[in-house]
Phi, psi and omega in degrees: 000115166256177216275009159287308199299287190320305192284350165309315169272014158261316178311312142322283172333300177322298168333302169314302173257046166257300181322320208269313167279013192264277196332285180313043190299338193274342206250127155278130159227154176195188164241167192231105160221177185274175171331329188229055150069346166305124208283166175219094194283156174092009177299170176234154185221086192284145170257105204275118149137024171222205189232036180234140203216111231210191183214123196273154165269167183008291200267030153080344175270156190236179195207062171331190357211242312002135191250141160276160172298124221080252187251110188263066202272129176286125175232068190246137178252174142202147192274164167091327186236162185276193193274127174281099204224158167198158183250119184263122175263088174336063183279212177248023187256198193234147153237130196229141169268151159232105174280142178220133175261138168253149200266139173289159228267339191274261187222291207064232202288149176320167206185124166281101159258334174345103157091011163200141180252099167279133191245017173303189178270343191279001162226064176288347176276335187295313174197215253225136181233151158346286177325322189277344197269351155283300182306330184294110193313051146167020181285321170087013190090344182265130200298317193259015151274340179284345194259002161288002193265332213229132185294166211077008173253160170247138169311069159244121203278349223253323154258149182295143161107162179240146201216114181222149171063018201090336196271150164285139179316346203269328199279326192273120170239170170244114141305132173213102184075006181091008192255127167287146193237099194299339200200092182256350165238164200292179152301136218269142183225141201309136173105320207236090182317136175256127175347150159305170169228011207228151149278143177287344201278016183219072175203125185235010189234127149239127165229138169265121178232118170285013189144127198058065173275177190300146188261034162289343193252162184201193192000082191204072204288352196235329185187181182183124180282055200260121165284131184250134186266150160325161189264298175253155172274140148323326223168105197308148201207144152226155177211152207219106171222154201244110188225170176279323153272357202206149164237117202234159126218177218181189195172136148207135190273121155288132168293148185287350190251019188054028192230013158193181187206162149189186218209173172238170140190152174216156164202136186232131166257125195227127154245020191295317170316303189299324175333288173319319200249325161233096191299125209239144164353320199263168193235042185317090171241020138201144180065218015289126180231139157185154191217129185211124197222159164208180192198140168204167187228124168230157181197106151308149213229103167076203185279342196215000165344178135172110185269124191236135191214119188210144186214116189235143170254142145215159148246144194196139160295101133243140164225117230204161163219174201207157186283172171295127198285317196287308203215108177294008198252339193272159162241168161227136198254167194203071223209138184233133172235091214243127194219109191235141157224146201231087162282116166239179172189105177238154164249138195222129177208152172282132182244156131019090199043089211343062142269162162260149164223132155239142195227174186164122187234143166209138245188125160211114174254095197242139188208128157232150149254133192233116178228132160252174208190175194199113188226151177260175202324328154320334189066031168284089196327148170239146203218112150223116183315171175066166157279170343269021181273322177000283167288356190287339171263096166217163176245164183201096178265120186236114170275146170212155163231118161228142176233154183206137169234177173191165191204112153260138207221121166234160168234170193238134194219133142038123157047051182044041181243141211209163165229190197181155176175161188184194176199165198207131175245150171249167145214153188215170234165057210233138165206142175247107190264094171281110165080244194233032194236164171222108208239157205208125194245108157224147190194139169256091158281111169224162202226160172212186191179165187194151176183164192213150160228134191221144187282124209241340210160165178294104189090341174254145174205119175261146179235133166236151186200147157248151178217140197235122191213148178210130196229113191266015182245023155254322229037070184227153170208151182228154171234112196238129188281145186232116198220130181181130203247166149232144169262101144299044219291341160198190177330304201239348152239164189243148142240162181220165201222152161197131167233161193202142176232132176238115189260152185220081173344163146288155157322142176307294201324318169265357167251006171289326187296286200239085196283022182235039157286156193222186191308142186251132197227171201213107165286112155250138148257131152243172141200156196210129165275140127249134169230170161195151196232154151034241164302332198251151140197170233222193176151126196209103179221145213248169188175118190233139194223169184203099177269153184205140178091052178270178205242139168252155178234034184184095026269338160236180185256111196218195171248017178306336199300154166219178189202186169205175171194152161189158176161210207188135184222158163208160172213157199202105171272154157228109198262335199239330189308302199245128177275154174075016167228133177242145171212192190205161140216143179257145172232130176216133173253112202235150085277082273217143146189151171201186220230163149107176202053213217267007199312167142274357175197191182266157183195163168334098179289136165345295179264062186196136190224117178273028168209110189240142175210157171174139217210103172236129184254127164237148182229114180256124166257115176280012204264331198221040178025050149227139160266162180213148192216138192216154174211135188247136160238121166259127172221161186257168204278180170256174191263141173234155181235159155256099177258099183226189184280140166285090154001273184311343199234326208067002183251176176284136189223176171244150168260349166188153207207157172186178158259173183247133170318154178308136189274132147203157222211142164225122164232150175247144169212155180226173181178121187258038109078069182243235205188095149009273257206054155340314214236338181310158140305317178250086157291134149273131211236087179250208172179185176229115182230150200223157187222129163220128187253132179033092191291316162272051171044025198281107191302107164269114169256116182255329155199199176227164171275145197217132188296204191250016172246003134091005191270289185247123207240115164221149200295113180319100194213179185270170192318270239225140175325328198224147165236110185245132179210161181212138176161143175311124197230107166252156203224107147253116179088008164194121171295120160262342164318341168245007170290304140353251209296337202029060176328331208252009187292000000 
């Protein structure tokens, strides 16, 4: 379909209604939608100080008067958003409005949520804004160390990724714009969690969904992280900041007609200085270096268009040696070279009686390189045949190319109820050169999908959905029900109901091993109270998961594995009791066990705790332009196994299990707030901001490495006891400050 196409029928439209509205000059008319362009049918529409009165239809338009000549205020309510009012000057020209509703502080319309936390402008109270995912005392900036802050995620420090409910990091995927942003961290390097590769600041959506989630979404068994990127910046802005580790600056220009916008960013890292000063666990002898830079364009199309264009590159440098586990008298070297470019392009337009369409493409190309080594006291490579030093000399390049398109068509009726459907194609490209052997994985994934929402009775509401997925390099195809009811009994509570069933390919890494392993699925049940008032809110959810084909690798690589997860979270925000604090706690009760990778039975996974707490405060004092922000995190320890083959049986057996001491972590963090250039045109709105990750130094153990004779045991803890950073941060032309004080509570 091309974009002549799409826009030929608002042109007709016009064509049509123009005639008509010259004639009526006296009749107001317009549409009524929320923030994010969803039309919103049934608003009342007042003329204020008289008894004419309208109602907007399906497609969100309303049709006013006769109006008499002069000053007209315009009056709209809908429940669930606040009220609207503007003053008009009634003339011989014709007027059309276009309204946008902001939502109001209570729940308003029934809303299906069970097992997600929307972080929109539209539940600013409810979970996580851009702002909170900078600010949140030891996240480093990244959405998903800010979303270990929110329950059903687990503390785990030793690595990138959320690990929720039990699912492996692998189970969590990140969405953008519907497009999966497949390598959402730099490359991974063992030990050492990696940067995000995305800015939180080009999100105006966050919804976290731990479970039963929408089936517009797929291969994602434990949870999934979708982001809606802004449409336009407010306002032309450039920014600048100066760190020890880093150096970042960017820009982005607003067009003078307001119809399009578009932007820069870079950021470059060195961390060998900061090394030097805080000595870290690794042995570095190159980088950790990495530059990650991007550019996007948006612009509007026609009246209700919206075209999005974003492109991100990064890259990182590490090389590092560590002592050796099998001979402590030996080191193993360690370097990595990581090259990711991540493209997307999405469309978004109001078609004709009242539909929507979203399109969306995404193009991702990542190739690392990895060599290991086995090196003596000299840091001189060594060759000693056999195990276990044998593999310890190896090379490993792996290029991949992934593409993706989509396409959604929703229609919208009555009492916010819509049905919606689309289909999505994968396409992959993965090949891995270990040494000299070259092994190359291709699969056309295609998914179709359909889901609907209905108003069922006055306070209830259901969403049903199927998702269709056919994977040609298993040769499978699934069909998975998506189910979730809500009850709304007054303004501020809910219950929600959900079911759900979720399929996931293995991992490349096992299907370079076995290509005929097949798909793994996860049956979620939830239910969940919510309530909210105003600033606060409360949320209490129950969870039961059933995992079933995961995958084992010992004694072959096959789908025996099964699982389980169940437990009860809660979570409590508070935006209002104390002005200028906003602060939440979370509690999460995990029960957990499973069957796969090499366990010999089923068990406690590893990356699984059965007590999570965690307490984040933030406090803005305006009398000294600064905030302080504190995040305390608890865990009970986790289990680590020493796991090897029984000689005698060939099977797996364990030779020592233990638990890790309690994980608790204090970070701080501050940013003081002035201004350069007071008197410029374009002020600047800047600061100094400062941090310390685990303030009381407190010896984190996250498991142990264990040799392969099972001899020598050592524990998995962080790079550096403390993570400290200081530095400048400038804003031209746009205030953040009020991302800070948060003026709207």
């Amino acid at each position: 379909m091309t974009l002549r196409t799409i826009l030929l029928p608002f042109f007709l439209l016009v064509v049509c209604v123009l005639p008509g509205t010259v004639l009526a000059q006296s009749m107001i008319t317009g549409t009524v939608t929320d923030k994010y362009l969803s039309l919103l049918a049934g608003a009342t529409i007042q003329l204020k100080g008289t008894r004419i009165s309208s109602t907007s239809d399906s497609a969100g338009n309303f049709r006013i008067g006769p109006v008499a000549k002069g000053n007209a205020t315009i009056f709209i309510t809908y429940t669930g958003y606040k009220k609207f009012e503007q003053t008009v000057v009634v003339g011989d020209s014709a007027i059309i409005l276009s309204v946008i509703l902001t939502e109001s502080g209570m729940l308003g319309e029934v809303v299906v949520t069970a097992g997600s936390f929307e972080a929109s402008d539209k539940a600013k109270g409810a979970s996580l804004t851009p702002m909170d995912a900078v600010t949140n005392a030891g996240s480093n900036g990244d959405l998903a160390n800010a979303m270990r802050a929110r329950q059903g995620a687990q503390q785990v420090g030793e690595r990138e990724g959320l690990f929720v409910r039990g699912g492996s990091g692998e189970e969590a995927k990140q969405f953008m714009d519907g497009a999966w942003i497949r390598n959402p961290n730099l490359s991974p390097v063992s030990g050492v969690p990696q940067y995000s590769r995305i800015s939180p600041f080009l999100f105006k959506g966050i919804l976290f969904s731990t479970g039963g989630y929408s089936a517009l979404y797929g291969q994602a068994m434990s949870s999934a992280l979708i982001l809606e990127s802004v449409d336009l910046v407010d306002k032309s802005s450039a920014s600048l900041s100066i760190f020890p580790m880093s150096l970042g600056a960017g820009f982005q220009q607003l067009a003078k007609d307001h119809r399009s916008s578009y932007g820069v960013g870079v950021r470059y890292g060195h961390l060998s200085l900061y090394n030097s000063v805080i000595p870290q666990q690794q042995d570095y002898f190159r980088g950790p270096e990495y530059l990650m830079a991007d550019a996007n364009w948006h612009g509007k199309t026609g009246r209700t268009g919206m075209l999005k264009i974003y492109v991100n590159y990064a890259y990182n440098n590490v090389g590092m040696r560590n002592p050796d586990i099998d001979s402590l008298a030996l080191k193993s070297g360690y370097s990595i070279r990581g090259r990711n470019l991540f493209s997307t392009i999405s469309y978004r337009t109001a078609l004709p009686h009242n539909w929507k369409l979203d399109l969306t493409a995404a193009y991702t190309f990542n190739r690392d390189e990895v060599h290991n080594s086995l090196l003596d006291g000299k840091n001189e490579t060594v060759t000693i045949p056999g195990d276990p030093f044998g593999p310890k000399n190896s090379s490993i390049a792996s290029p991949s190319h992934f593409a993706q398109g989509r396409v959604v068509l929703q229609h919208g009726f009555a009492r916010s109820q819509a049905i919606r459907f689309g289909g999505e194609h994968f396409y992959s490209d993965d090949r891995t050169r270990y040494n000299d052997t070259l092994t190359r994985l291709q699969d056309h994934l295609t998914a179709a999908f359909a889901e609907t929402d209905l108003r069922l009775a006055p306070g209830i509401a259901a969403k049903l959905g199927w998702r269709f997925e056919y994977s040609s390099l298993l040769n499978q195809a699934t069909l998975a029900p998506r189910i979730s009811l809500a009850w709304r009994w007054n303004n501020y509570s809910q219950l929600n109901l959900a079911y759900g069933v979720f399929y996931q390919k293995p991992e490349n890494q096992y299907l370079m091993r076995e290509p005929s392993l097949s798909l793994a699925s996860a049956e979620h049940y939830i239910i969940n109270y919510t309530r909210k008032e105003g600033n606060r809110l409360l949320r209490v959810e129950a969870y039961y998961k059933k995992y079933r084909k995961l995958v084992s690798t010992d004694p072959v690589y096959d789908n025996d594995g099964t699982g389980y997860a169940k437990g009860i979270e809660l979570f409590w925000r508070d935006k209002k009791t104390i002005r200028n604090l906003d602060y939440w706690i979370t509690y999460t009760y995990l029960d957990t066990k499973r069957k796969f990778l090499d366990y010999p039975y089923s068990l406690q996974p590893s990356f699984a705790t059965p007590h999570t707490l965690a307490i984040v405060a933030k406090r803005f004092f305006p009398g000294i332009n600064t905030s302080f922000n504190l995040a305390w995190y608890m865990a009970t320890g986790r289990p680590y196994y020493e796991i090897r083959t029984d000689p005698a049986t060939l099977r797996p057996m364990i030779y020592d299990q233990g638990t890790t001491r309690m994980y608790n972590t204090l970070n701080f963090s501050a940013a003081w707030l002035f201004s350069f250039f007071k008197h410029w045109k374009n002020k600047d709105f800047s600061g100094i901001g400062f941090g310390v990750n685990n303030l009381l130094g407190t010896k984190q153990v996250f498991g142990y490495n264990y040799s392969m004779d099972g001899r020598n045991k050592l524990p998995v803890t962080l790079p550096a006891t403390r993570m400290v950073y200081i530095g400048l941060f400038v804003n031209l032309g746009i205030d953040r400050r009020n991302d800070l004080i948060n003026e709207n509570l």
